[in-house]
N, C-alpha and C positions, 0 to 999 in steps of 0.2 A: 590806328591803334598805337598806343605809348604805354610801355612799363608803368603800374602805379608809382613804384619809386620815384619815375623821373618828372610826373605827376607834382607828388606829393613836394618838391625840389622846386619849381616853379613858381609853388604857391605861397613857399615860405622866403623867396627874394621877397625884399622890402619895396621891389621898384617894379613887383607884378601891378598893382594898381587896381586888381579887379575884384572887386568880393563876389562872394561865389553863396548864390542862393541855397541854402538849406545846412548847407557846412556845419555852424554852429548850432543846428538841430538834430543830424544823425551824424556827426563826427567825418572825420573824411575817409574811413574805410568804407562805414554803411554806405556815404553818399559815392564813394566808387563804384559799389554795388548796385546799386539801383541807377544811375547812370548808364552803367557800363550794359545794361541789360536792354535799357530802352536805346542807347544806340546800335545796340546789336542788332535788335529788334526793326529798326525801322529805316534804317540806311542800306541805299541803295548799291553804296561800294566803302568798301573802308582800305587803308592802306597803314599797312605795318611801317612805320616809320622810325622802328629802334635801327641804329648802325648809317642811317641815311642822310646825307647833307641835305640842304634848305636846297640846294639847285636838283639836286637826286629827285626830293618828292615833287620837287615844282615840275619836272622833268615826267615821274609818274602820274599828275594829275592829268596834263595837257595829254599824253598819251593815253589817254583814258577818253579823252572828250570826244 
């Protein structure tokens, strides 16, 4: 789980690289929306990852495994 802000911040670096299927079809609030429901939906763990360093979550996955 990630802040849409921090979301929305990634998307807009010039040096993400990734285009993002449907964006330019339901804008990127709608498409947070209906993302955000079907990972809700269908993931079997998810981890809040606002305030946590790259070694922190890497640290929460493995302990999870």
């Amino acid at each position: 789980n990630v802040d849409k802000d921090v979301i929305q911040k990634r998307l807009a670096n010039p040096h993400h690289g990734k285009g993002i299927v449907g964006l330019e079809e339901y804008g990127f609030d709608k498409l947070f929306e209906i993302r955000t429901a079907l990972y809700s939906k269908y993931a079997k763990q998810t981890i809040d990852i606002e305030n946590q360093s790259k070694n922190e979550i890497i640290q929460i996955i493995l302990n999870s495994l």
